[in-house]
Every structure is written in structure tokens, then in C-alpha cells.
N, CA, C and O atoms as a CHARMM CRD file, in Angstrom:
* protein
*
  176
    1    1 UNK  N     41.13200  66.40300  67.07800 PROA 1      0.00000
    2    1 UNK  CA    41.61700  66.69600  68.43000 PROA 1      0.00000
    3    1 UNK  C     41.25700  68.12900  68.80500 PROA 1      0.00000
    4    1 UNK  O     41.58200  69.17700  68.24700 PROA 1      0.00000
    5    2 UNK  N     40.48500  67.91400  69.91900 PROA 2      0.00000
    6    2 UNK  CA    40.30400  69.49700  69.96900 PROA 2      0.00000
    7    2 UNK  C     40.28700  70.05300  71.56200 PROA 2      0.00000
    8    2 UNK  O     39.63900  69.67400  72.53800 PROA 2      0.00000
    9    3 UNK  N     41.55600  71.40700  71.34300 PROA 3      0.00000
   10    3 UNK  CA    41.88400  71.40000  72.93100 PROA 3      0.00000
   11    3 UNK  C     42.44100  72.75300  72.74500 PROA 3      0.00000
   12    3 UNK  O     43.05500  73.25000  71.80100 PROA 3      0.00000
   13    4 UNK  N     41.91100  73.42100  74.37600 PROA 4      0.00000
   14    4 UNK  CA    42.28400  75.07500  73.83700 PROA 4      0.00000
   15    4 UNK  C     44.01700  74.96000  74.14000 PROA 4      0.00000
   16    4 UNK  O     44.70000  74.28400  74.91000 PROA 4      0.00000
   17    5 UNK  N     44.32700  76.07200  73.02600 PROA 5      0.00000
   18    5 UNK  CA    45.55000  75.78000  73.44800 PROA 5      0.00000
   19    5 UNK  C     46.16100  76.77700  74.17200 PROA 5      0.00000
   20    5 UNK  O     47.36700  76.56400  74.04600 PROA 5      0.00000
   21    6 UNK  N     45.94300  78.04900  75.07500 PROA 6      0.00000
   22    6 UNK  CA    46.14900  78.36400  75.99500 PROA 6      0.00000
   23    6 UNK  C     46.35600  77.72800  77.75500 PROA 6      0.00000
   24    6 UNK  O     47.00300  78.10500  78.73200 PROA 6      0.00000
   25    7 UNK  N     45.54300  76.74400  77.50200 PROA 7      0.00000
   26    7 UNK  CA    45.60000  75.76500  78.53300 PROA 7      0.00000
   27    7 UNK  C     46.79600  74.83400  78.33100 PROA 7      0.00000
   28    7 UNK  O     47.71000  74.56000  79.10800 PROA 7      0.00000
   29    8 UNK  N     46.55300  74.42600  77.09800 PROA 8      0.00000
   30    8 UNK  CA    47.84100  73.21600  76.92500 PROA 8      0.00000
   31    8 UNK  C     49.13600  74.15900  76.83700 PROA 8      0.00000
   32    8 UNK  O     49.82900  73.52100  77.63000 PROA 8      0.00000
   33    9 UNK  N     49.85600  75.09500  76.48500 PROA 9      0.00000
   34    9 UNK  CA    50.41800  75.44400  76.97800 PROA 9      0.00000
   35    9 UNK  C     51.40400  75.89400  77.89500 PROA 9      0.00000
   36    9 UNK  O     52.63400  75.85200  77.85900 PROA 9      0.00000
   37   10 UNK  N     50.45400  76.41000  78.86700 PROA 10     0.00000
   38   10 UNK  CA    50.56600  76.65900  80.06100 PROA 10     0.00000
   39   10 UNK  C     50.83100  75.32500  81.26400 PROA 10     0.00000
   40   10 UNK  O     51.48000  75.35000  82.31000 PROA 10     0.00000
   41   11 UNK  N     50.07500  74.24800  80.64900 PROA 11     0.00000
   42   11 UNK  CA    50.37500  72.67700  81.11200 PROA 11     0.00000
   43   11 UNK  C     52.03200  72.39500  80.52000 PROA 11     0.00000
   44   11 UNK  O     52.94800  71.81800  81.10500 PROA 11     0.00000
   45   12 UNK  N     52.02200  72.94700  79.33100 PROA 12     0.00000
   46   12 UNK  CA    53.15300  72.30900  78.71600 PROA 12     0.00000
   47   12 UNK  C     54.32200  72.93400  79.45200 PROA 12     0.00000
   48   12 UNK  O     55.18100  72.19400  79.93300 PROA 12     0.00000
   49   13 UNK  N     54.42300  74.49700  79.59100 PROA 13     0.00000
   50   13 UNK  CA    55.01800  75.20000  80.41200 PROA 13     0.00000
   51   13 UNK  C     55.87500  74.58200  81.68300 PROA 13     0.00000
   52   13 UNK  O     57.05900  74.35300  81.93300 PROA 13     0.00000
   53   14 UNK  N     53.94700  74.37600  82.67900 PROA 14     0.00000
   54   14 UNK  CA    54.81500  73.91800  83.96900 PROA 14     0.00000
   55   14 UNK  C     55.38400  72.52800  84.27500 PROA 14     0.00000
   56   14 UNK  O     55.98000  72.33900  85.33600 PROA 14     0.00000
   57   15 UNK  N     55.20000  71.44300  83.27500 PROA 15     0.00000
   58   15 UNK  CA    55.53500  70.70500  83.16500 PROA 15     0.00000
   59   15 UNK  C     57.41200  70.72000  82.48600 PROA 15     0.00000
   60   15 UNK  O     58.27600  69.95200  82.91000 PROA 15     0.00000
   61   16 UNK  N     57.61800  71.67200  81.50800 PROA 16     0.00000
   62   16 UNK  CA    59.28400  71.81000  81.15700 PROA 16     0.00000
   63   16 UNK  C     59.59900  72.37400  82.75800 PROA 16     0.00000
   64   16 UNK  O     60.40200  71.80100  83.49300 PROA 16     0.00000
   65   17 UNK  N     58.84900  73.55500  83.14900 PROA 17     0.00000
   66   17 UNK  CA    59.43200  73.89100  84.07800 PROA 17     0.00000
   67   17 UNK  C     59.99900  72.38800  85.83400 PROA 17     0.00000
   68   17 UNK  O     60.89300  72.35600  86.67900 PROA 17     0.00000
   69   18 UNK  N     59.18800  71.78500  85.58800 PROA 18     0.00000
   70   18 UNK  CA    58.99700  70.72900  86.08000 PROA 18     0.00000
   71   18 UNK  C     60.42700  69.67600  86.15500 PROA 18     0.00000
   72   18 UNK  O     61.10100  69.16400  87.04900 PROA 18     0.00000
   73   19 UNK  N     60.42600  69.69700  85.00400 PROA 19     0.00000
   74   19 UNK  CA    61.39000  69.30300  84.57900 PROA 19     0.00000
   75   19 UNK  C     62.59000  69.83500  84.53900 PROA 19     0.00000
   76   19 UNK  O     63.43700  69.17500  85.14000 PROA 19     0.00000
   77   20 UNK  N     62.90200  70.66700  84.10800 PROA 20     0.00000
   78   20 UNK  CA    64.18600  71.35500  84.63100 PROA 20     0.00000
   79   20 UNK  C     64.59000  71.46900  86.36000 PROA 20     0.00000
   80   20 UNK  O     65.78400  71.50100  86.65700 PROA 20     0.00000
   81   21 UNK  N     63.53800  71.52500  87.45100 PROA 21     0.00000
   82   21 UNK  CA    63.84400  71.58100  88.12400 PROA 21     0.00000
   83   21 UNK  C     64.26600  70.20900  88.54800 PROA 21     0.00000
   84   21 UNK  O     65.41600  70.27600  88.98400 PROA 21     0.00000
   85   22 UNK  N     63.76000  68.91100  88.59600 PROA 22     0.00000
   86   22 UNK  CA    64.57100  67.78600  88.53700 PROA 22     0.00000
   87   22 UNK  C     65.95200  67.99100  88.13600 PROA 22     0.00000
   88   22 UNK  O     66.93000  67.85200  88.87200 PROA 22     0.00000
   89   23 UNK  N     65.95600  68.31800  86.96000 PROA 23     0.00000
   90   23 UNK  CA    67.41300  68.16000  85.88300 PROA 23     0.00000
   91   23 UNK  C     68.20500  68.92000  86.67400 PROA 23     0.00000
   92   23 UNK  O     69.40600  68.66500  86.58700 PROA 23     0.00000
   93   24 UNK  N     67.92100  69.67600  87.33100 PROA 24     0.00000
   94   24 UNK  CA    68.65400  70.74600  88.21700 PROA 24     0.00000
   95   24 UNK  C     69.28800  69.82200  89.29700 PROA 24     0.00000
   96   24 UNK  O     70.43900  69.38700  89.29400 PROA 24     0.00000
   97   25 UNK  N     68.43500  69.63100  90.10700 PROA 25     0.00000
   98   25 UNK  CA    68.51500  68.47000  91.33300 PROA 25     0.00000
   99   25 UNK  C     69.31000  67.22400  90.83600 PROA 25     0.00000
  100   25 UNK  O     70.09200  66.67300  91.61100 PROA 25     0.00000
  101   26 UNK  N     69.13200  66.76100  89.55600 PROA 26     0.00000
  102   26 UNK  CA    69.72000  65.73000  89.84800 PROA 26     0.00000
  103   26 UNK  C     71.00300  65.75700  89.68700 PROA 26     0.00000
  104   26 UNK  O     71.76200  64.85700  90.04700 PROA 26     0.00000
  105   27 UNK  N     71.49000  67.29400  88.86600 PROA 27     0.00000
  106   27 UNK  CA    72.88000  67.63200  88.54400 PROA 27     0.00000
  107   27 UNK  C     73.92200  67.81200  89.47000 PROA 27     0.00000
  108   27 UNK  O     75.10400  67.47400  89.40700 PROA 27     0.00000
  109   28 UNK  N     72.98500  68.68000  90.75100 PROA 28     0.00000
  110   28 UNK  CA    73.33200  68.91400  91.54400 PROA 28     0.00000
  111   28 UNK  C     73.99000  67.86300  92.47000 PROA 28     0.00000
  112   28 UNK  O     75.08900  67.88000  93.02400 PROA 28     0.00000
  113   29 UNK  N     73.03200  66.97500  92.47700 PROA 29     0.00000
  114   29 UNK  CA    73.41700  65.78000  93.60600 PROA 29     0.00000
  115   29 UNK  C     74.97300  64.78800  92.74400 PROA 29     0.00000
  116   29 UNK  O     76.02900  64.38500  93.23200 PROA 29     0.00000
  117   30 UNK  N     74.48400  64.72400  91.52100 PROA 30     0.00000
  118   30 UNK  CA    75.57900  63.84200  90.59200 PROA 30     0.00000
  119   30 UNK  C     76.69900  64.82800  90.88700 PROA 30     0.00000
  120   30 UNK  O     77.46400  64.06000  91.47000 PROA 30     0.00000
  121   31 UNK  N     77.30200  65.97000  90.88400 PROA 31     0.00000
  122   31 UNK  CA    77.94200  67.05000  90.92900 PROA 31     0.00000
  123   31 UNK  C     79.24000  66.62000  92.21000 PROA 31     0.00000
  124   31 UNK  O     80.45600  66.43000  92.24400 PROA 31     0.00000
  125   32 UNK  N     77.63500  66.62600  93.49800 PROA 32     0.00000
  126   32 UNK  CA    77.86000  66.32000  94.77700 PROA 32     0.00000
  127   32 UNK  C     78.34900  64.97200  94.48900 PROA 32     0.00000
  128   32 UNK  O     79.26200  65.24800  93.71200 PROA 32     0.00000
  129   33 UNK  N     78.35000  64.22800  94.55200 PROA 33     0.00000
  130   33 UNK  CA    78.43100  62.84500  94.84900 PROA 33     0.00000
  131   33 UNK  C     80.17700  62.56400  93.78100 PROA 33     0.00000
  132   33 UNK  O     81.04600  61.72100  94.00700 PROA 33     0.00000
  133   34 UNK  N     80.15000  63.41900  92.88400 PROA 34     0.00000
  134   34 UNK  CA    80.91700  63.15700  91.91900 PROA 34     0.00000
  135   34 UNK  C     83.07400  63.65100  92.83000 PROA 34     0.00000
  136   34 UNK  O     84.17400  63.11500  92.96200 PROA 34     0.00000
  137   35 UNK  N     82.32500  65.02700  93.16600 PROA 35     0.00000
  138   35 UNK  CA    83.58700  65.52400  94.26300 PROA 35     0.00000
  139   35 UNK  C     84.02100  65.10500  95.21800 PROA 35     0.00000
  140   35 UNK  O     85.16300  65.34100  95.61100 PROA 35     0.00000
  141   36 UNK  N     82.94800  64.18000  95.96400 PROA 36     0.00000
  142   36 UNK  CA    82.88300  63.36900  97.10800 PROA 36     0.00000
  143   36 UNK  C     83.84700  61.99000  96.62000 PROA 36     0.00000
  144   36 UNK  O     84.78200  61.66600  97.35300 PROA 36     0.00000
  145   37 UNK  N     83.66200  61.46700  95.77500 PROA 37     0.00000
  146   37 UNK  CA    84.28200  60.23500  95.09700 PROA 37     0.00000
  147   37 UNK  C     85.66600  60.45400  94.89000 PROA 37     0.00000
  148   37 UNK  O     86.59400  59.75600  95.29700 PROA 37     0.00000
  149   38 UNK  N     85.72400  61.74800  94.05300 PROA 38     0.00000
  150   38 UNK  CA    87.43900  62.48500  93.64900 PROA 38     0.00000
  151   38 UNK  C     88.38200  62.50900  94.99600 PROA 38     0.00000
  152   38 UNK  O     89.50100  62.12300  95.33500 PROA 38     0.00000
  153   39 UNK  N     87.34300  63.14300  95.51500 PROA 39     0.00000
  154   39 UNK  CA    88.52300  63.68000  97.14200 PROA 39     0.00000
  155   39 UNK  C     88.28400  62.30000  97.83400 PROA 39     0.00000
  156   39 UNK  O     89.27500  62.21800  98.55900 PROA 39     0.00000
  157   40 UNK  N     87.63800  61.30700  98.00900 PROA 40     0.00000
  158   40 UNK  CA    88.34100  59.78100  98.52600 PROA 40     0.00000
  159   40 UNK  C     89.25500  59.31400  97.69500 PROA 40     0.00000
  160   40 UNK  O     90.21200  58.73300  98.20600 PROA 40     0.00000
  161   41 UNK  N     89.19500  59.44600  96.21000 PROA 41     0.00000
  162   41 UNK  CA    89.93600  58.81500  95.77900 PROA 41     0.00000
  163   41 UNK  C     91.11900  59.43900  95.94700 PROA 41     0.00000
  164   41 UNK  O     92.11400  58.72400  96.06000 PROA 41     0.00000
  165   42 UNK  N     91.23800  60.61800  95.98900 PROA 42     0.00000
  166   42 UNK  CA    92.42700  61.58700  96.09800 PROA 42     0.00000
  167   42 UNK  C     93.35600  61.88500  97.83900 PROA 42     0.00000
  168   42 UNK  O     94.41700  62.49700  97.95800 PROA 42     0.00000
  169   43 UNK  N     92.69800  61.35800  98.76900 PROA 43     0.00000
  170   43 UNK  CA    93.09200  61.11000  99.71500 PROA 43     0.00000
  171   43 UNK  C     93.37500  59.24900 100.15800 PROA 43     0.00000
  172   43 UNK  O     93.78900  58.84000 101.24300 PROA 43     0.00000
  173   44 UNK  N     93.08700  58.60200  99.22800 PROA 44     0.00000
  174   44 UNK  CA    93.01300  56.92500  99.76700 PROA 44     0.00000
  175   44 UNK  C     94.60800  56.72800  99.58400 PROA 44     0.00000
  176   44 UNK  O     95.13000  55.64400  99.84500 PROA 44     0.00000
């Protein structure tokens, strides 16, 4: 296998980075959605 690995890297990089930003977003929204559920249930 042969591959520079400054390149892969840097792929590998923006790809975690990539990823975290999802993981971010999706925390966020589950977060959201999660308080939203509490306070209906907490007002029903």
C-alpha cells in the first residue's frame, strides 16, 4: 500500500473534523427536541 501520508492525514483530519461537526448538530437538535418534549410533558 503505498500513500503519502501527509495527504492521508490531513484527509483523515478533515474528515474527524467532519464529523464532529455532525455529532455537534445532531446533539444539538436531540438536546432541542429533548426540552421541547419535557416542557409538553410538563405542562400537559
Amino acid at each position: 500500500m503505498n500513500f503519502e501520508p501527509e495527504n492521508y492525514s490531513r484527509r483523515a483530519l478533515l474528515w474527524f473534523a467532519a464529523v464532529i461537526d455532525i455529532a455537534g448538530w445532531v446533539a444539538v437538535i436531540v438536546v432541542t427536541w429533548g426540552i421541547c418534549k419535557l416542557i409538553e410533558w410538563w405542562t400537559a
